[in-house]
Backbone as a ProteinNet text record, in pm:
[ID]
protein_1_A
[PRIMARY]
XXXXXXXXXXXXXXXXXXXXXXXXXXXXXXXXXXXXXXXXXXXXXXXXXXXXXXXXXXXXXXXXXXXXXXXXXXXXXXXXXXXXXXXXXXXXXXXXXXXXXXXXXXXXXXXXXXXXXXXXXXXXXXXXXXXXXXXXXXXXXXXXXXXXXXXXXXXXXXXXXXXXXXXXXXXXXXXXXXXXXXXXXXXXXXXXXXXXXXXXXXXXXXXXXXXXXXXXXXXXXXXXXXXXXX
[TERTIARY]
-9528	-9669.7	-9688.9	-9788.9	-9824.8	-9872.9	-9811.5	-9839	-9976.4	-10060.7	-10145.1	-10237.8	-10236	-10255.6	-10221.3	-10100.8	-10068.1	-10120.5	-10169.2	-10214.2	-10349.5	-10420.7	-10540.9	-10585	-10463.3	-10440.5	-10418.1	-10354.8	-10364.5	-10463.7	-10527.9	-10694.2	-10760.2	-10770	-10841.5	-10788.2	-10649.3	-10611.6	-10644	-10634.4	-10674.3	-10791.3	-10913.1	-11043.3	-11097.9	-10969.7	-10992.7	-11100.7	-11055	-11150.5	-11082.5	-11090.7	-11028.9	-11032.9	-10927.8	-10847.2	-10765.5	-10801.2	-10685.7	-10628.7	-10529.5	-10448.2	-10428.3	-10482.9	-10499.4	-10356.8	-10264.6	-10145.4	-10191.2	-10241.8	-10191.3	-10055.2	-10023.9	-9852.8	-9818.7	-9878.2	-9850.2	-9781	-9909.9	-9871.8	-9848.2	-9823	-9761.1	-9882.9	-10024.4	-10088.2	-10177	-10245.3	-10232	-10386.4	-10439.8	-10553.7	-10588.8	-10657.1	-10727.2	-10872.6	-10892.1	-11052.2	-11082.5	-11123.7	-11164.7	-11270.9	-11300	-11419.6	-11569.3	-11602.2	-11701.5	-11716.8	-11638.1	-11619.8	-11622.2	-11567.2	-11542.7	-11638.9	-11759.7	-11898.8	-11922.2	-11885.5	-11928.4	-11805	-11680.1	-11571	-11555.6	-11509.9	-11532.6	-11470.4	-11378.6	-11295.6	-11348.9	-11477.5	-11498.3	-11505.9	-11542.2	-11568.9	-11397.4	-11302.6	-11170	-11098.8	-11179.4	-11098.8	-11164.3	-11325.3	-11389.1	-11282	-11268.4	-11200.6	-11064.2	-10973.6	-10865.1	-10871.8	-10969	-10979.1	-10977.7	-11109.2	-11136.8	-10974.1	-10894.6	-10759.4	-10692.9	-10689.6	-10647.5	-10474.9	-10464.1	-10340.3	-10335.9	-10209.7	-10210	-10178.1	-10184.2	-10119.8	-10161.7	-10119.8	-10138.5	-10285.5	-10334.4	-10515	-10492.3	-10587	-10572.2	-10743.6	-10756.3	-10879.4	-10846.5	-10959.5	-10904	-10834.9	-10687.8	-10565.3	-10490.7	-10541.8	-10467.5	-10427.3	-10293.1	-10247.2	-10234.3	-10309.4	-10288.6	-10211	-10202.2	-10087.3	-10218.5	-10285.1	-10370.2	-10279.3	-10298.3	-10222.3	-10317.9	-10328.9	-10454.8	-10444.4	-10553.8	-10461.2	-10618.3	-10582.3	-10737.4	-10699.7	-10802.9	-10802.8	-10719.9	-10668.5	-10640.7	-10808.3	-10813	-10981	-10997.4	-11097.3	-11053.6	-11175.4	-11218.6	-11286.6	-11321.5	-11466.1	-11512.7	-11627.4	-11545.9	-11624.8	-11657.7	-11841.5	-11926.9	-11860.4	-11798.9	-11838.4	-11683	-11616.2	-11473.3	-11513.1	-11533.3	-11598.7	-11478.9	-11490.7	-11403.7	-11396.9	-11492.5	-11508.9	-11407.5	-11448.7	-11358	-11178.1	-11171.1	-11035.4	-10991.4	-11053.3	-10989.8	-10938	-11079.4	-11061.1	-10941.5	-10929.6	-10774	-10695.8	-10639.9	-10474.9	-10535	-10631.5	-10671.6	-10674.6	-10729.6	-10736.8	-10596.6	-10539.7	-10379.9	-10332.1	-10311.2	-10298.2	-10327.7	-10485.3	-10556.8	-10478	-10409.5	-10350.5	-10524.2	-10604.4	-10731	-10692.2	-10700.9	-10738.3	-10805	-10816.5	-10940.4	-10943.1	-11068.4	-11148.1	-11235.5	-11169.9	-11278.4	-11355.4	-11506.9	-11584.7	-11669.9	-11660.9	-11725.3	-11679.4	-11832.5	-11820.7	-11786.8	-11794	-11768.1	-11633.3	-11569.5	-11397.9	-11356.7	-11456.9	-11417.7	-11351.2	-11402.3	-11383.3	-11263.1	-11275.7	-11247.7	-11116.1	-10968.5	-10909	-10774.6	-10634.6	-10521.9	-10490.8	-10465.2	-10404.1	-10499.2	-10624.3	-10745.5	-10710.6	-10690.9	-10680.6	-10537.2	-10439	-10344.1	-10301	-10266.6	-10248.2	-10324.1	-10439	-10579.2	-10598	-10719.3	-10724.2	-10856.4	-10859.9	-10971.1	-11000.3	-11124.8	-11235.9	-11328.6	-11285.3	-11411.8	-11494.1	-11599.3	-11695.2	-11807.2	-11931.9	-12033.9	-12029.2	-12082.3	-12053.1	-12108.4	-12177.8	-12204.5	-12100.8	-12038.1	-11937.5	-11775.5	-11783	-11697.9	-11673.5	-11789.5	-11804	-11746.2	-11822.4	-11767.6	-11640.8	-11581.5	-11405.2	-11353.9	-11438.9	-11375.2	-11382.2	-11529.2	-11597.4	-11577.4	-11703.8	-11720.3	-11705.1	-11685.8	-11674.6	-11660.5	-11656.9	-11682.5	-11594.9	-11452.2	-11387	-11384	-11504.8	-11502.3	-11598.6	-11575.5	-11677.1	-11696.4	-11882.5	-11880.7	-11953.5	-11902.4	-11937.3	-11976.8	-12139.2	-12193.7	-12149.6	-12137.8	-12104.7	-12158.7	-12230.2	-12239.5	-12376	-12516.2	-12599.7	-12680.7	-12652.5	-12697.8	-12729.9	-12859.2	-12925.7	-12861.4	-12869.8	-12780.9	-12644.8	-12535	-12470.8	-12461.8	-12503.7	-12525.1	-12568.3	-12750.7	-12753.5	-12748	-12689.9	-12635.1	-12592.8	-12449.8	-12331.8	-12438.3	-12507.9	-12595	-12627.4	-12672	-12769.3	-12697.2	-12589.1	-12426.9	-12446.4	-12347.2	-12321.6	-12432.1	-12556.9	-12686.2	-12704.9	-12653.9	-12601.6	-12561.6	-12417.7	-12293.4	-12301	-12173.3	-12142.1	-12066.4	-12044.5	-12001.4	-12008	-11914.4	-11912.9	-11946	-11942.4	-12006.9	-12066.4	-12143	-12242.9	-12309.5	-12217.2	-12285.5	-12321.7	-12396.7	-12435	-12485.8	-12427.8	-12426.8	-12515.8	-12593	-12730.8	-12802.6	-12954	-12988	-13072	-13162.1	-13234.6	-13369.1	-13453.5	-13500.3	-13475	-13309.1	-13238.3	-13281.4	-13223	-13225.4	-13368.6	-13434.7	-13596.3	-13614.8	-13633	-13620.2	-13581.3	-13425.2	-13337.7	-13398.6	-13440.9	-13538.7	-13642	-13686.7	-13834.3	-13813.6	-13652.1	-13625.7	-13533	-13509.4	-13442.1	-13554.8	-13593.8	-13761.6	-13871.5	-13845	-13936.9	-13826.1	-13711	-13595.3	-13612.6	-13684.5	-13669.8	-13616.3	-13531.3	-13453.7	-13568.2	-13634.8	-13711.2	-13640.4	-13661.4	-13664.9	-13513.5	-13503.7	-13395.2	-13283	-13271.3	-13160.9	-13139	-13230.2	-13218.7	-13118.2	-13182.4	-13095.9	-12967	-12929.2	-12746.5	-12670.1	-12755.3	-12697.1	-12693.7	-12575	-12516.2	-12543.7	-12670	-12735.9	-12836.2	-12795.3	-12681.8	-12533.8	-12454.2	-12281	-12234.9	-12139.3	-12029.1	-12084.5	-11992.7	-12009.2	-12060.6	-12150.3	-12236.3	-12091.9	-11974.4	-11903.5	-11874.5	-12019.6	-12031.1	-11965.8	-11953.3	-11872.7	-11864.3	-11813.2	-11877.8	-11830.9	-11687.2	-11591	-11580.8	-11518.1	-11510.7	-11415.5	-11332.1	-11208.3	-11309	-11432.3	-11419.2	-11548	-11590.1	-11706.9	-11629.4	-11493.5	-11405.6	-11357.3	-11331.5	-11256.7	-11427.1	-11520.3	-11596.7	-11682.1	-11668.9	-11689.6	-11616.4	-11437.4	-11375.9	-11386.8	-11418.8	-11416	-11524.6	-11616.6	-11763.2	-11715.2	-11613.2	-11596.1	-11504.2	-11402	-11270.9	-11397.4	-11498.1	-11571.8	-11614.7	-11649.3	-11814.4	-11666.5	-11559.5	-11431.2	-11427.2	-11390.5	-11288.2	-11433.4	-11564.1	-11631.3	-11674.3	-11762.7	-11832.2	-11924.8	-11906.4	-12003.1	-12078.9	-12185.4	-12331	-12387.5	-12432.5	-12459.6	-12556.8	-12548.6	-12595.2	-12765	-12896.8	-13016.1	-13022.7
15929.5	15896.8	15787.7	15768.1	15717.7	15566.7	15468	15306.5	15297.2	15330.8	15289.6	15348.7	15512.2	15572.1	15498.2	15473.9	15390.9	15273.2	15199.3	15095.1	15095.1	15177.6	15251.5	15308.4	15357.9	15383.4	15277	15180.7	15069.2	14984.8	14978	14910.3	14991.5	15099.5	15198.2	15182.9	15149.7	15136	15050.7	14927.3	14775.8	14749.9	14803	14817.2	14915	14982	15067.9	15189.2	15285.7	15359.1	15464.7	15597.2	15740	15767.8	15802.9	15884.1	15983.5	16075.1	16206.7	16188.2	16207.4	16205.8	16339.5	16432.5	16557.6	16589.3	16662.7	16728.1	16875.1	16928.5	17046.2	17071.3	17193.5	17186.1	17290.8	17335.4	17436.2	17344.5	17244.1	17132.7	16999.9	16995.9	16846	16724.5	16768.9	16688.7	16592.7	16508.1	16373.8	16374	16320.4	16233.3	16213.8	16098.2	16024.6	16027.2	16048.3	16077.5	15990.7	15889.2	15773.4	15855.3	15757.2	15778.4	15811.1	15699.9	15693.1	15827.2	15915	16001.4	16199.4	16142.4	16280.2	16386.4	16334.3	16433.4	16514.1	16465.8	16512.7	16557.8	16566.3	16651.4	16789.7	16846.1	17007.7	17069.8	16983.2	17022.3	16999.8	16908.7	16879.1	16940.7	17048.7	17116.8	17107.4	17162.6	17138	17008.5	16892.5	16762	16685.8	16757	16693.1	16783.6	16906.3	16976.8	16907.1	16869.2	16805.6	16682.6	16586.9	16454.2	16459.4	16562.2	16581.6	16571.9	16649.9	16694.4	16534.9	16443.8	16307.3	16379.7	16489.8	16534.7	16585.4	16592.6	16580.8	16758.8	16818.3	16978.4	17027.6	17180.5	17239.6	17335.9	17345.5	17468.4	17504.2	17600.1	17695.2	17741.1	17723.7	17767.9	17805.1	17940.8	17981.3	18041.5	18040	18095.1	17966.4	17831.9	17721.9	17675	17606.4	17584.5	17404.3	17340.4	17236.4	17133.9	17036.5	16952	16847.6	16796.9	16681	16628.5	16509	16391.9	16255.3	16310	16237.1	16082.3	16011.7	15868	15801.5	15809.4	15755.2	15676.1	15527.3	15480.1	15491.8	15428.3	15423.4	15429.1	15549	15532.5	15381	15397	15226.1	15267.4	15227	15217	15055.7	15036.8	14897.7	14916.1	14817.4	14841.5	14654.6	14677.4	14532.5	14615.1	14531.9	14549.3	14534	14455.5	14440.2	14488.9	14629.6	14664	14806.1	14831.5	14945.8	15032.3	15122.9	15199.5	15212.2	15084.4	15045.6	15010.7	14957.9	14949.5	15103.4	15228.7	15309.5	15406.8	15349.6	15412.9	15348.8	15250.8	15217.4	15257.5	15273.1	15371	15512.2	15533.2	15690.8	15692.6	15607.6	15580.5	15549	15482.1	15468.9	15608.4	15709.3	15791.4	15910.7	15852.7	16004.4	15907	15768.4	15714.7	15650.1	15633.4	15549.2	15383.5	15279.4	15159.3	15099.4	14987.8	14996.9	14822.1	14774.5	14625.3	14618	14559.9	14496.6	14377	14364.4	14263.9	14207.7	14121.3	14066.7	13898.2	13834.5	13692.7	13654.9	13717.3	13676.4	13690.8	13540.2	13536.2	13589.9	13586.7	13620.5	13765.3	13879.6	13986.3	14042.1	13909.9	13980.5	13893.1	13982.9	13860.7	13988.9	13900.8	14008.9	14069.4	14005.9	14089.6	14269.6	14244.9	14344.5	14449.9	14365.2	14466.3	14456.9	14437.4	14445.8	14537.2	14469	14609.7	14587.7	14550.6	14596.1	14488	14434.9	14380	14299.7	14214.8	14147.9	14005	14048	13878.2	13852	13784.3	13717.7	13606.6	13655.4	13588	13716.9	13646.2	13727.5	13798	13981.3	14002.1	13973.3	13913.7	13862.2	13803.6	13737.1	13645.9	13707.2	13817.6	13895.4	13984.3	14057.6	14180.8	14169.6	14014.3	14018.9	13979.4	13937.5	13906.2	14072	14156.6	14297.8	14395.4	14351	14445.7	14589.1	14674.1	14808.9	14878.1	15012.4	15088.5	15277	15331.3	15472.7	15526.2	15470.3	15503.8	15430	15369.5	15277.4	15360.6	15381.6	15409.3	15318.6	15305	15138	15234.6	15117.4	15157.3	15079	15071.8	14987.9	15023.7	14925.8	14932	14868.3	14721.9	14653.4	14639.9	14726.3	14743.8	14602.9	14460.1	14382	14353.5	14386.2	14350.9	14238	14156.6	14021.2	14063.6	14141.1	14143.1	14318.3	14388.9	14562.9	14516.6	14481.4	14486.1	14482.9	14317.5	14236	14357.7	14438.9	14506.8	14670.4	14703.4	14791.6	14790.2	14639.1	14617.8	14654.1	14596.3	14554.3	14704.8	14789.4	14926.3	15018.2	14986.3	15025	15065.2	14931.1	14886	14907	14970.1	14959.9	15143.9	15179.8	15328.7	15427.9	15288.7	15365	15529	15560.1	15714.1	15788.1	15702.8	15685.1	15553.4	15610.6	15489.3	15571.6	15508.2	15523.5	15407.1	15460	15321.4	15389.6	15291.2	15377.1	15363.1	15418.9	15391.9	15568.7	15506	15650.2	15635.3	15800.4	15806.9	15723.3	15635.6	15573.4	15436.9	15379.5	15276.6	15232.7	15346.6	15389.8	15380.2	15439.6	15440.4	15344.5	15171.4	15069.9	15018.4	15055.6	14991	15036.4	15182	15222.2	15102.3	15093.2	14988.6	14831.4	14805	14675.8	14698.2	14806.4	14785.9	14849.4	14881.6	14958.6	14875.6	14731.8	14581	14540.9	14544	14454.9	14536.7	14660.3	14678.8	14804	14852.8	14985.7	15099.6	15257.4	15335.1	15449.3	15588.8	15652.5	15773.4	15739.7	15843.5	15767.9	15615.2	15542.4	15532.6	15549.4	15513.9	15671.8	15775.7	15888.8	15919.8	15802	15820.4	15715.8	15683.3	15674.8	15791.8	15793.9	15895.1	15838.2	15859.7	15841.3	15940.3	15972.5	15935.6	15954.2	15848.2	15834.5	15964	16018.1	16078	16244.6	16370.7	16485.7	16484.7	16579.5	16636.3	16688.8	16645.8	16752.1	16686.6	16637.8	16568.8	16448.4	16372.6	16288.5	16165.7	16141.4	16030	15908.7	15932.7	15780.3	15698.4	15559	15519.2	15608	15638.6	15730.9	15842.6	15907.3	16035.8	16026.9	15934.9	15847.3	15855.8	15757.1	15706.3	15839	15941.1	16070.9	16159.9	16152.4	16194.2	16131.6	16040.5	15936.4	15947.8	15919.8	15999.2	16119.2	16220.9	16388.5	16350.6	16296.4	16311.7	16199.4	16103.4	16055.9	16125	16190.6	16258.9	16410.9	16481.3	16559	16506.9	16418.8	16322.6	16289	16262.8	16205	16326.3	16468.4	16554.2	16653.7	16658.4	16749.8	16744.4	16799.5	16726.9	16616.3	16570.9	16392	16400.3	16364.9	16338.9	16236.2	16337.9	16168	16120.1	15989.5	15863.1	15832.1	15825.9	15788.1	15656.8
4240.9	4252.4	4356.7	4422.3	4520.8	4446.8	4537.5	4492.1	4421.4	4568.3	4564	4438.9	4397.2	4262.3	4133	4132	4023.4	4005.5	4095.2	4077.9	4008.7	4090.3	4041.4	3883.6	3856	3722.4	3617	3661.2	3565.5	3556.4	3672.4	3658.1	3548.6	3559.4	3455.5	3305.8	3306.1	3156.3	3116.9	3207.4	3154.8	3123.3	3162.3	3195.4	3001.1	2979.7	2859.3	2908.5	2997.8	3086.7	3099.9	3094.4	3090	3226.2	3274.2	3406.9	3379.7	3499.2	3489.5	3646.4	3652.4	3771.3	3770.9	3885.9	3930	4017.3	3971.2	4077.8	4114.2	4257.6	4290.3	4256.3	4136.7	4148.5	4277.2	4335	4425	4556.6	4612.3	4702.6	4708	4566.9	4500.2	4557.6	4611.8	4660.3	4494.1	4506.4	4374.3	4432.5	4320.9	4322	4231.6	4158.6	4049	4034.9	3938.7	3916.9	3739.6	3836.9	3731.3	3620.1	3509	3427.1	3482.7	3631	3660.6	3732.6	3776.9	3840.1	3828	3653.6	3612.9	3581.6	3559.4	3573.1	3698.8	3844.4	3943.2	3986.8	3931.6	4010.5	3994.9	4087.4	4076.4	4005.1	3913.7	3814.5	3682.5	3661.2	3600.6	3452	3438.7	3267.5	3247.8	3327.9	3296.4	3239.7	3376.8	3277.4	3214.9	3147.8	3012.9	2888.5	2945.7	2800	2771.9	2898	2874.8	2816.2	2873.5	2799.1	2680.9	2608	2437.4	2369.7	2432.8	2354.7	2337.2	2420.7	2463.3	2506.8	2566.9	2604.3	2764.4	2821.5	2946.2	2950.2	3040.1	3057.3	3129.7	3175.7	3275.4	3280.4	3402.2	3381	3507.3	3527.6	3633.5	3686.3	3777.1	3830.3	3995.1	3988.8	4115.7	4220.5	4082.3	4169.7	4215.6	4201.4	4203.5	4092.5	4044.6	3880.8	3939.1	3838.9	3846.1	3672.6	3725.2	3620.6	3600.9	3501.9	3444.7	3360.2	3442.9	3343.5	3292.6	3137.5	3123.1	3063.4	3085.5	3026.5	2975.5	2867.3	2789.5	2653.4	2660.9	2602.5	2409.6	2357.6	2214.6	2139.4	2078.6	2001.8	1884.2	1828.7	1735.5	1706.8	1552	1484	1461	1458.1	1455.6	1353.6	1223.8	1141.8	1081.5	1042.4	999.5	827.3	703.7	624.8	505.7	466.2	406.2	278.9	297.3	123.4	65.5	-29	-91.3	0.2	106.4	142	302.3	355	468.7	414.5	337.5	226.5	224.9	216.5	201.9	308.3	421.8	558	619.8	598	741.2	742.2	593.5	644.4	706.1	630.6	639.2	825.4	897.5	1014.8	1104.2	1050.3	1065	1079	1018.8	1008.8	1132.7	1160.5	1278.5	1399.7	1380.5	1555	1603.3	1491	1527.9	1520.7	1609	1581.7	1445.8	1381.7	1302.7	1319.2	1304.3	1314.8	1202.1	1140.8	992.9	1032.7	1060	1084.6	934.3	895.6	800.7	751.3	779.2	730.3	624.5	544.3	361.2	341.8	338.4	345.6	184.1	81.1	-4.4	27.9	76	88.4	201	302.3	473.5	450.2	328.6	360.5	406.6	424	476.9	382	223.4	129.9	82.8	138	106.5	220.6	343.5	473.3	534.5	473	556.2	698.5	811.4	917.8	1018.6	990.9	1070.8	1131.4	1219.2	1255.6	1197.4	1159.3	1046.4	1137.2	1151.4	1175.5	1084.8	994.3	885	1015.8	1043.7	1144	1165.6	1169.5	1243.4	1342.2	1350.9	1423.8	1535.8	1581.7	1688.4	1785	1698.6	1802.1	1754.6	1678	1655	1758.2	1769.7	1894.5	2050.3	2061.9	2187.9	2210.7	2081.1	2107.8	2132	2053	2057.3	2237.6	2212.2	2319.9	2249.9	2324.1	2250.2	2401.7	2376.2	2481.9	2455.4	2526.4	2533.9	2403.6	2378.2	2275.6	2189.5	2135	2039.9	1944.6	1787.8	1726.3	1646.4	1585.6	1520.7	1384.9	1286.2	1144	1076.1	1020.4	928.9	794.1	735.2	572.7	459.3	505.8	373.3	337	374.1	314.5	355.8	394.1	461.5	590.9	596.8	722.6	828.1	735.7	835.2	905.1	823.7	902.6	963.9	916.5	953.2	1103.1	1095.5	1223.5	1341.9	1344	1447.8	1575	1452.4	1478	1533.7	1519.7	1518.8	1682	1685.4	1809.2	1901.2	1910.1	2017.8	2067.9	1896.3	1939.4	2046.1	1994	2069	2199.7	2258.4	2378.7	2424.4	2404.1	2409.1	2480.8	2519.9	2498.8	2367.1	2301	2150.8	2142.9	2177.3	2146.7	1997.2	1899.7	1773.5	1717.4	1652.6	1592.4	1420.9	1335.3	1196.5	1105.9	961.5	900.4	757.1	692.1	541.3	442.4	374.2	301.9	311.5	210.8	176.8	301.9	301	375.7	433.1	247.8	291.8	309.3	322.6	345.9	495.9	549.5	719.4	727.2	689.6	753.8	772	687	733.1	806.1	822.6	938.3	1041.9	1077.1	1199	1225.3	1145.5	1130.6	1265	1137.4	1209.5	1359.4	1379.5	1526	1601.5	1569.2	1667.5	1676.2	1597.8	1634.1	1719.2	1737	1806.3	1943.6	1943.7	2102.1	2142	2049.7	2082.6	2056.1	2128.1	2140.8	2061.5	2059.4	1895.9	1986.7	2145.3	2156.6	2141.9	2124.4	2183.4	1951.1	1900.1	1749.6	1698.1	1782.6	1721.3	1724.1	1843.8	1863.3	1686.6	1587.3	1456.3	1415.8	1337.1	1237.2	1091.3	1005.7	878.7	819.5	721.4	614.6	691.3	723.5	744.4	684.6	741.8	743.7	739.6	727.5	687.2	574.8	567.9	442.5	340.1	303	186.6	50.9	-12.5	-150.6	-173.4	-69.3	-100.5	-186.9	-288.6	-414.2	-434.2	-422.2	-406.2	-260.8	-307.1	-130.9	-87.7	-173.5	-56.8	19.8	-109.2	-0.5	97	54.2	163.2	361.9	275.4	446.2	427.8	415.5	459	553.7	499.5	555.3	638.5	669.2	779.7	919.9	883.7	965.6	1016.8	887.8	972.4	1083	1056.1	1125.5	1271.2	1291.7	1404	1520.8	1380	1491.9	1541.6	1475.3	1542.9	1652.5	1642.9	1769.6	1853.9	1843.8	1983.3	1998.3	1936.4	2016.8	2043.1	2048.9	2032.1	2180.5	2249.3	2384.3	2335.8	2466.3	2484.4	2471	2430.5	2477.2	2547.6	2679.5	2744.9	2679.4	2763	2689.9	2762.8	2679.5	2760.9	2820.3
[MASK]
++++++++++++++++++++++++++++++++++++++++++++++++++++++++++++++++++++++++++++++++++++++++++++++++++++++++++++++++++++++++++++++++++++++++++++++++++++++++++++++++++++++++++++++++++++++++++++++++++++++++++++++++++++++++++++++++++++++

């Protein structure tokens, strides 16, 4: 690989930003096609389908066979809320090769013996978030039914490119929360990128099967197509 490619490529990793390094295998010729890039390349439906997989391999268009070597972020779950429900999601998350971030001020709850593994900030998310930063492979997860700290974490994600954004409560839980982020400023297409009621519709009653269907509903929204963002 060419210096100067590689170099290129590690800006992009460091940055936490998806690249495919394109080989003609026919003429061993290279090129990189950053994140900012991959909508307008002529390869493009090819290396959105490759990214989804988070795997590198061979496609063919044309009559030319090319080699994608894909290099995208570790996904991570960022969750406001040290409650039963997040307790049951981390290993479960451990498991899909997801990251996970337990955000919650209440040290009673946000402690290591509760979350071992993970990465735990008992602090607001406010000044939590930006130790994290959110980004295209970040999905964020409300949990504790408190405004004070749900929304903060809400707003950020909002913001943010969060490739997911959920938050847990009934329907007319959420209607409120609409209320209060639609006085904070956010308009009704940027409110629909929440996922509420949280997780897949498959009855779910306990925290375990709450965080199992929370997950199904994030590893869908990572491996499914994107939606761009308004």
């Amino acid at each position: 690989m060419d210096l100067s490619l590689l170099s290129a490529l590690n800006v992009e990793r460091a940055a936490r930003r998806a690249a495919v390094l394109v080989t003609d295998i026919g003429s061993g010729a290279q090129r990189l096609v950053g994140e900012a890039d991959l909508a307008t390349d002529p390869l493009a439906d090819l290396l959105d389908k490759q990214l989804r997989t988070g795997k590198s391999g061979t496609v063919e268009t044309e009559g030319t066979r090319y080699f994608l070597t894909v290099q995208v972020p570790p996904p991570r779950v960022v969750v406001t809320g040290a409650v039963h429900i997040s307790q049951a999601m981390a290993p479960m998350a451990k498991l899909l090769d997801l990251d996970v971030a337990i955000i919650d001020p209440r040290t009673a709850f946000a402690t290591p013996e509760r979350f071992p593994d993970v990465t735990l900030l008992p602090e607001w998310p406010d000044e939590a978030i930006k130790q994290l930063g959110l980004d295209s492979y970040t999905a964020f997860v409300a949990l504790t039914h408190d405004p004070k700290i749900d929304d903060p974490g809400l707003e950020a994600a909002l913001r943010s490119d969060c490739f997911y954004i959920g938050a847990l409560g009934s329907r007319k839980t959420h209607g409120r929360r609409i209320e209060r982020l639609t006085a904070a400023g956010f308009d009704e297409a940027t409110l629909a990128r929440i996922h509420a009621p949280i997780g897949l519709d498959i009855g779910a009653v306990s925290p375990s099967e709450i965080a199992l269907a929370i997950l199904g509903e994030i590893v869908m929204t990572l491996r499914g197509p994107r939606r761009a963002l308004s």
